[in-house]
C-alpha positions in Angstrom: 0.0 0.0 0.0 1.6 3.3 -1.0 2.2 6.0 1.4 1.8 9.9 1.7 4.9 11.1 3.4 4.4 14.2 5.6 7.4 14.8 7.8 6.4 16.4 11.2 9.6 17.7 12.5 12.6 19.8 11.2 12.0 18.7 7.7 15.1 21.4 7.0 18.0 22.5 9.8 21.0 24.5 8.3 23.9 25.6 11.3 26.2 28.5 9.4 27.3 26.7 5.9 26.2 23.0 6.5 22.2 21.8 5.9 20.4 18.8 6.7 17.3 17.8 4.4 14.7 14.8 4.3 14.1 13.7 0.8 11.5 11.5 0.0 12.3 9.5 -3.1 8.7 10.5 -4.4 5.0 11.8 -3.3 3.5 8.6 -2.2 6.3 6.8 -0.8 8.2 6.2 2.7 11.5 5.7 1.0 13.5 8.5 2.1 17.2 10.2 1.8 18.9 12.4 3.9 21.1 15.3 2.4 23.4 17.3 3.8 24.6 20.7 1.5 26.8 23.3 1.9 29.9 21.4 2.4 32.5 22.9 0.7 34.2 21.6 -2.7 37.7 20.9 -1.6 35.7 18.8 1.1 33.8 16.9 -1.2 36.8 16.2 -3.0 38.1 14.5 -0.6 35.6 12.6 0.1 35.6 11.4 -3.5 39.1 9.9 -2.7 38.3 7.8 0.5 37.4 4.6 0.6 35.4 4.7 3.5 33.1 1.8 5.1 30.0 2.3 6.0 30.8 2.5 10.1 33.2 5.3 9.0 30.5 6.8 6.8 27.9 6.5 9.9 30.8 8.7 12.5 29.9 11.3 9.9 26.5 11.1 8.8 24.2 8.5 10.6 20.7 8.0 11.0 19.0 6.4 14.1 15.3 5.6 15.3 15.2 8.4 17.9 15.7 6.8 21.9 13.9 10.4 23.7 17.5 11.6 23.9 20.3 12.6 21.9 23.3 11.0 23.5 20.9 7.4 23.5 20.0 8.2 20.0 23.9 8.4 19.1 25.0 4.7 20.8 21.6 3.2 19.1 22.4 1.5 15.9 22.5 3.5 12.8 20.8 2.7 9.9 22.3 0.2 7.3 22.4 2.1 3.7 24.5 3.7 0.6 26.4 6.9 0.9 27.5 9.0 -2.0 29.0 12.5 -2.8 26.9 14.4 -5.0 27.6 17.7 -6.9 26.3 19.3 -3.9 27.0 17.6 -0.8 26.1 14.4 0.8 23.6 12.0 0.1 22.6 9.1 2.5 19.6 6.4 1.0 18.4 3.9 3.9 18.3 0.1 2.7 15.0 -0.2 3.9 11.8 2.4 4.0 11.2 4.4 7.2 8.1 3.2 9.4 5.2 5.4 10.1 5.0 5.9 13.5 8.8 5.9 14.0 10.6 8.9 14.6 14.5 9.2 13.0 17.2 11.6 14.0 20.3 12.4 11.6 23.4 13.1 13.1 26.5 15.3 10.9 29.4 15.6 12.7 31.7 18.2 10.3 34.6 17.8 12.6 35.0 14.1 11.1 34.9 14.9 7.4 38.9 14.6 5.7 41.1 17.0 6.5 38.6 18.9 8.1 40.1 22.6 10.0 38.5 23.9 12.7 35.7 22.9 15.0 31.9 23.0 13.5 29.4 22.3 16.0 27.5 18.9 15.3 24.3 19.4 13.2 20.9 17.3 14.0 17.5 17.1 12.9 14.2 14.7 13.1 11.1 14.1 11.4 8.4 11.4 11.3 5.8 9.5 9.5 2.3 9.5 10.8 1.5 6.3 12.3 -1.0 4.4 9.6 -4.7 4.2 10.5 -6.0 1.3 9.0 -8.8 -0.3 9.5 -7.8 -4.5 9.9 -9.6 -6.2 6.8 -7.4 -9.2 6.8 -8.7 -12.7 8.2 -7.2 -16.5 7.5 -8.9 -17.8 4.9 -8.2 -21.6 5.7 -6.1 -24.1 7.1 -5.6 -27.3 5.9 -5.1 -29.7 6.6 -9.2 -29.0 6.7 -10.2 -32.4 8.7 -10.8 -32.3 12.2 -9.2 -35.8 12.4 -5.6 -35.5 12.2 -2.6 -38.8 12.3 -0.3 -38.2 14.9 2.6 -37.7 13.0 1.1 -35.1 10.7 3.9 -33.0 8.6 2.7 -29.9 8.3 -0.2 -27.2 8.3 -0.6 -24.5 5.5 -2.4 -21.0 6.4 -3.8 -18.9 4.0 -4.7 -15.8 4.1 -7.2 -13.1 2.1 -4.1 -10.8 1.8 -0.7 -10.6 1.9 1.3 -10.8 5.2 3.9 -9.6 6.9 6.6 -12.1 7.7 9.4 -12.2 10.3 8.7 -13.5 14.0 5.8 -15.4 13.0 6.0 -18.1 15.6 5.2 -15.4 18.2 1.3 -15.6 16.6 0.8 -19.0 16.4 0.1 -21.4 18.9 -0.4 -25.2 19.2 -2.4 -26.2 22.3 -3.5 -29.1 23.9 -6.9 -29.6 25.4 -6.1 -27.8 28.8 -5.4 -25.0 26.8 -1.6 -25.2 27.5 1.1 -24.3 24.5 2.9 -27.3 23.5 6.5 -26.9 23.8 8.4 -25.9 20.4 5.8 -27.9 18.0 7.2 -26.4 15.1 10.0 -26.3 12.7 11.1 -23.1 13.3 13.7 -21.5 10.5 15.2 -19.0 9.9 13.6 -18.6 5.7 9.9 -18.6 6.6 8.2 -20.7 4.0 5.4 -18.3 2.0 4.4 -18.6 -1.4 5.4 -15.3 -3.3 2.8 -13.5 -2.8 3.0 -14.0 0.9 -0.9 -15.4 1.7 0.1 -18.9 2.0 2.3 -20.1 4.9 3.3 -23.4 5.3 4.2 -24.9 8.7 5.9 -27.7 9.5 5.6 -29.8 13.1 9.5 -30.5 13.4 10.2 -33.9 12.3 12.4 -34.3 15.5 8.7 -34.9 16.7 7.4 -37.1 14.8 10.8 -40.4 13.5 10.9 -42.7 16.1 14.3 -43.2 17.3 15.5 -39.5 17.6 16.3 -37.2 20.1 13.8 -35.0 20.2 11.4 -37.5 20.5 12.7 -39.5 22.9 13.4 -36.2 25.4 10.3 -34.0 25.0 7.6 -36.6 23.2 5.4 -35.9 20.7 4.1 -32.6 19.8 0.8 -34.8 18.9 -0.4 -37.5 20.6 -3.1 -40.2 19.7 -6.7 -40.0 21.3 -5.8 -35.5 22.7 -7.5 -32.8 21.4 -5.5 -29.5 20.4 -6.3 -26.7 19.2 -4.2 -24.1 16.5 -4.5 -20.8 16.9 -3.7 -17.7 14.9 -3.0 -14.3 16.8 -5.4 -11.5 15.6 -1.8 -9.0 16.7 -0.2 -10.9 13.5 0.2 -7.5 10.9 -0.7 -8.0 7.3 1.7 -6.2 4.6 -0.4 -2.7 4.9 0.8 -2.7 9.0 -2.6 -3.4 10.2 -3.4 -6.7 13.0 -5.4 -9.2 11.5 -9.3 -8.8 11.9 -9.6 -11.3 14.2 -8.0 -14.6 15.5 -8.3 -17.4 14.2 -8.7 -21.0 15.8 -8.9 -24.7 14.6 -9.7 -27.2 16.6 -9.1 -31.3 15.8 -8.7 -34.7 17.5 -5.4 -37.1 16.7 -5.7 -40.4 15.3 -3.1 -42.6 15.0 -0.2 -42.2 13.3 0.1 -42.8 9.8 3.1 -44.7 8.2 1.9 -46.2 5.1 2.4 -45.2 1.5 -0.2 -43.8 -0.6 -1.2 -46.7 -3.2 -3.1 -45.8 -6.0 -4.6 -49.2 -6.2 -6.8 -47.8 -3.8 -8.4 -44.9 -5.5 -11.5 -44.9 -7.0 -11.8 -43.1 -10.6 -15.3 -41.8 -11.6 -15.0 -41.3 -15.1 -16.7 -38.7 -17.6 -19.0 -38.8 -20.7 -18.0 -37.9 -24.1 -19.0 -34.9 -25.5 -19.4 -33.0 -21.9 -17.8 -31.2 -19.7 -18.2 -33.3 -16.5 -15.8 -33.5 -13.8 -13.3 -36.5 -13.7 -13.4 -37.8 -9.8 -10.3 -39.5 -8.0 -11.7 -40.7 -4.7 -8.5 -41.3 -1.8 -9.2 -43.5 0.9 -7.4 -40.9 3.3 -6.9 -36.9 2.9 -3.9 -35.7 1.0 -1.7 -33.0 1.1 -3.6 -29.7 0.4 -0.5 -27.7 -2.0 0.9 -31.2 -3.8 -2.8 -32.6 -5.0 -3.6 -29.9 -6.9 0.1 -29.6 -8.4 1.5 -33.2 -9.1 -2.0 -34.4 -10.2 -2.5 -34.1 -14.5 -4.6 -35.8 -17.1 -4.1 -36.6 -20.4 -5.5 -38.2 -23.2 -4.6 -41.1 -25.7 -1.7 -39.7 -27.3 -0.2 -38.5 -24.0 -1.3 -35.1 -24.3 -2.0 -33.0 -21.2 -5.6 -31.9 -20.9 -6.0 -28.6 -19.9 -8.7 -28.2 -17.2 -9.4 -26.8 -13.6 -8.8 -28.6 -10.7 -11.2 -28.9 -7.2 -10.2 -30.5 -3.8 -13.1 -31.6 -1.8 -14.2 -33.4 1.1 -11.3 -32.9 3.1 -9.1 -33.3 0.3 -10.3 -37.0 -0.2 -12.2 -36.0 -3.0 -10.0 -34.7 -6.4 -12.1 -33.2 -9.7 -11.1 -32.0 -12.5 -13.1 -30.1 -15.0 -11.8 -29.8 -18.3 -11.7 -26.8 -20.7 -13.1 -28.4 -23.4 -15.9 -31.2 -24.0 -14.0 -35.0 -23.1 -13.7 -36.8 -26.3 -14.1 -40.4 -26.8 -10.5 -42.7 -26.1 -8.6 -43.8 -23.6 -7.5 -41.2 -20.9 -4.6 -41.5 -18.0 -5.0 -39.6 -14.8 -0.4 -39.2 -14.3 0.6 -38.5 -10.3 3.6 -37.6 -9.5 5.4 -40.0 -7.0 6.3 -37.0 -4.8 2.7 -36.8 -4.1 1.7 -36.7 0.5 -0.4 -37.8 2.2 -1.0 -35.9 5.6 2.3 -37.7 6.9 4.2 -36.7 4.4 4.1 -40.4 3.2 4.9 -40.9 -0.7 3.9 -43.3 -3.1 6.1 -46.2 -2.3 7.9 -44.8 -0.1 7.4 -43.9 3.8 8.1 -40.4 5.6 10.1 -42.2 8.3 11.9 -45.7 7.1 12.1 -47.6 10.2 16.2 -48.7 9.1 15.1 -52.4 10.8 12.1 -52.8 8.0 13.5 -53.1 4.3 11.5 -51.3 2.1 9.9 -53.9 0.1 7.6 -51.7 -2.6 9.3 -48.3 -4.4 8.2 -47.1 -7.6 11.2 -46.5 -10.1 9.4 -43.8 -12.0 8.5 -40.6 -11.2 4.9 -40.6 -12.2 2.3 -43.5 -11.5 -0.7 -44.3 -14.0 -3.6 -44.5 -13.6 -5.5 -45.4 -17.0 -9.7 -44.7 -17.4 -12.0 -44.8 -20.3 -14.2 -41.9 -21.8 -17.4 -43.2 -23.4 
């Protein structure tokens, strides 16, 4: 969301030659540079000639989020950004926008440019950006997985929201708890790369693995972060901010029972195909026995026809993603058809066809696919 910039305080403060100006990069932006003119032009050519880093940059011009006082503002850390010599002075632009609400301070100390003769006093000045007032419109749209029957060694949750999001410190607004309304200890995989799809409205969460393979640490020392026959409950903090700034209209909360855990394979042996007429625009229906994974159903499931040809259609997940469609673009024509999955394909375990999350190293595995894709053939009449 763009920005109207209105700086508040000492948007220009000059002390005998030297001035210090706030620039904003444009009108409806909070991207802004600092510029200090009226240095003189032996100065600046000297500053052409250093090779400064940035800390030495920052002991002559710096820019800090203001403490209340100038002598805290000064041993706060300065901002992280590019400095260059213009034809007029100095020019400082911040890596990252300012934030409304925030109040800034630059700092020029004259003293500390080269060769600098006699003893200017130190030059200052602040501004702001109003603080945003926006009214929360953001909600979670879903989580899947959507059953409230989970497997005790589920892999992972995705959240999506109606707009983007703000990432960064998201574990501090989401909360696993158990039916006495008490957090469970470190549920998640928590990294350091948050996992959002680009636009930032999908979030996918993983319960740390630690927690679910038999036979490792984690396990053994803190148990479970699910356990069969216990209610928990998921919730989303409504203080989670959405890309604007604003908190999130309200929380959200999703409640489920654990089942067992799940260690077998997907087999599509077990999946029922409803198959269309000719000449119509029907849906195709795969039926799994068990839900699947919410993001990898709708991606590493295709159709195609007789000559291998992918059919272009859309895709449906239903019934707690036990029920697959797919609606084509076009009328079905007559022939043999193939519904092609990916091997890669989840379930709710993480689970793959032929292949199990966790490979207990006592059990050979005993069935593996050797290709990537699995067939499944069906008949259009």
């Amino acid at each position: 969301m763009a920005l109207m910039l209105v700086v508040l305080f000492s948007p220009l403060v000059s002390a005998a030659e030297f001035t210090i100006r706030w620039s904003p990069e444009a009108a409806n932006t909070n991207r802004v540079a600092v510029e200090v003119t009226g240095v003189s032009s032996p100065a600046l050519k000297n500053l052409r000639n250093v090779k400064w880093t940035v800390a030495e940059w920052q002991k002559l011009l710096a820019v800090h989020v203001e403490q209340g006082d100038l002598f805290a503002d000064a041993s706060s850390p300065a901002m992280v950004g590019t400095y260059r010599v213009t034809p007029d002075g100095i020019r400082f632009e911040p890596q990252f926008p300012v934030e409304p609400g925030l109040k800034y301070r630059a700092t020029f100390h004259p003293n500390r440019l080269p060769k600098a003769s006699g003893k200017s006093p130190m030059l200052s000045s602040t501004f702001q950006v109003p603080a945003r007032s926006i009214e929360p419109s953001t909600t979670v749209a879903q989580i899947y997985p959507s059953a409230d029957v989970l497997p005790e060694n589920l892999l992972k949750f995705y959240v999506h929201f109606t707009a983007p999001m703000s990432g960064g410190h998201i574990y501090e607004h989401i909360h696993l708890r158990n039916d006495a309304g008490k957090d469970v200890e470190l549920p998640f995989l928590e990294i350091d790369e948050e996992l959002w799809n680009p636009n930032m409205t999908r979030l996918t969460l993983f319960i740390d693995p630690g927690r679910i393979k038999r036979g490792v640490k984690p396990l053994e020392d803190i148990g479970p972060a699910l356990e069969e026959g216990k209610r928990y409950t998921l919730v989303i903090d409504e203080s989670w901010k959405d890309a604007a700034g604003a908190p999130l209209k309200q929380r959200f909360v999703k409640s489920f029972r654990v089942a067992a855990a799940d260690r077998e394979p997907p087999d599509t042996a077990t999946w029922k195909i409803s198959a269309p007429r000719a000449i119509t625009r029907e849906p195709l229906v795969v039926a799994f026995p068990e839900s699947m994974d919410h993001a990898l159903a709708q991606r590493v499931i295709r159709v195609a026809n007789g000559s291998g040809a992918l059919v272009d259609g859309k895709i449906a997940l239903e019934d707690q993603e036990r029920r697959w469609s797919f609606t084509p673009g076009e009328n079905w024509r007559t022939g043999a058809h193939a519904v092609l999955v990916q091997t890669t394909i989840e379930d709710l375990a993480g689970n793959n066809i032929g292949k199990r999350f966790e490979v207990d190293l006592f059990e050979p595995v005993t069935r593996r696919f050797t290709n990537a894709t699995a067939r499944i053939a069906f008949e259009v009449r």
